[in-house]
C-alpha positions as CSV (number, residue, x, y, z in Angstrom):
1,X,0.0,0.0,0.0
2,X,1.0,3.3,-0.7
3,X,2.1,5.9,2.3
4,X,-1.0,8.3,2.3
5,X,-3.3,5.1,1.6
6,X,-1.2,3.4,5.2
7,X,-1.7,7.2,6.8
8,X,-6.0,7.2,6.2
9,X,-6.3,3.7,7.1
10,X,-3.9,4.2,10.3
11,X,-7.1,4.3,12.5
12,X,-8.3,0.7,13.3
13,X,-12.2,1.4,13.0
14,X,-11.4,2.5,9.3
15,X,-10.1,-0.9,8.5
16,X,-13.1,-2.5,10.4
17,X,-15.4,-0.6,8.3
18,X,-13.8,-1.5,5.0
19,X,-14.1,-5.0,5.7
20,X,-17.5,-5.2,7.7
21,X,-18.9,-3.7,4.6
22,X,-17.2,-6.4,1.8
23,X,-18.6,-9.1,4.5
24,X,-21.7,-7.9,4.4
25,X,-21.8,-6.9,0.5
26,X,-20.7,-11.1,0.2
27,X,-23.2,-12.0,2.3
28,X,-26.1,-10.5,-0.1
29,X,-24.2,-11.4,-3.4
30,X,-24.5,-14.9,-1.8
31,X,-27.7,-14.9,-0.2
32,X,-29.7,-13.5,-2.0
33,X,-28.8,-12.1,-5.4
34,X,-26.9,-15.6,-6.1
35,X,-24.4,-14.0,-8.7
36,X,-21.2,-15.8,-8.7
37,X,-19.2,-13.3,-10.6
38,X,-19.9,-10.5,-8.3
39,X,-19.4,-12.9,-5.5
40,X,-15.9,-13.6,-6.4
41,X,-14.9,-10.5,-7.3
42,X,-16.1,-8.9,-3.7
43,X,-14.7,-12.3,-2.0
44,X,-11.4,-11.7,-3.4
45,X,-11.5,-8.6,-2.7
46,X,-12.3,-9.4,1.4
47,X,-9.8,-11.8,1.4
48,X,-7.4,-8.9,-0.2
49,X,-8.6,-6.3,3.0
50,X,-8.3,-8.8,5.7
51,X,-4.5,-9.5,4.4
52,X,-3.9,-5.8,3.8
53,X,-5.2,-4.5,7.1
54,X,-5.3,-7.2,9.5
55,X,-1.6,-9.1,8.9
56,X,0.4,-6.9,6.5
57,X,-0.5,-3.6,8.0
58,X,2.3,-1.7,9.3
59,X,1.7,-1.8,13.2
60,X,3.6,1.4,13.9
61,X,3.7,4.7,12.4
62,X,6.6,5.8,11.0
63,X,8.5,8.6,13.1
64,X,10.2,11.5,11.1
65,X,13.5,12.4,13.1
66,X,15.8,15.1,12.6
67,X,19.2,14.8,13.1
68,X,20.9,16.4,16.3
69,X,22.8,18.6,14.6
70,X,19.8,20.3,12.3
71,X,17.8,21.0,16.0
72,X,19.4,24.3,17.5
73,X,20.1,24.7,20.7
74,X,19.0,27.8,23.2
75,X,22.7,28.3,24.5
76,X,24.3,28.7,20.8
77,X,26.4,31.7,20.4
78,X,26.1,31.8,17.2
79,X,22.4,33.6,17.0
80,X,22.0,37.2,15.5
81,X,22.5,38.6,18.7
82,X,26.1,37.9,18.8
């Protein structure tokens, strides 16, 4: 998955939805309409969600940290005031 796709499913109820909703949609194609194509196509595309989200999902996010020596210090004496 691509980095702003990880970043807007980073919150765990997100990911929940997305595949409560293919479940669901499976369950009807199933049930009740009977239609095997869309029922492998959404099938596939549960099993696809609950590998993407569920095992493969990146279980920390990513920290952006700057090097010591970029940060500057409050007792440098090399400020414009000196």
């Amino acid at each position: 998955m691509k980095e702003n796709e990880v970043s807007w499913f980073r919150p765990l109820w997100r990911r929940v939805a997305v595949t409560v909703f293919l479940a669901i949609w499976l369950a009807w194609e199933l049930i009740w309409t009977q239609d095997q194509f869309w029922a492998f196509l959404v099938g596939a595309a549960l099993l696809y969600s609950l590998y993407n989200f569920f095992y493969a999902f990146p279980k920390e996010e990513p920290v952006n940290v700057q090097p010591p020596e970029a940060a500057p210090t409050p007792d440098s004496k090399d400020g414009p005031g000196s």
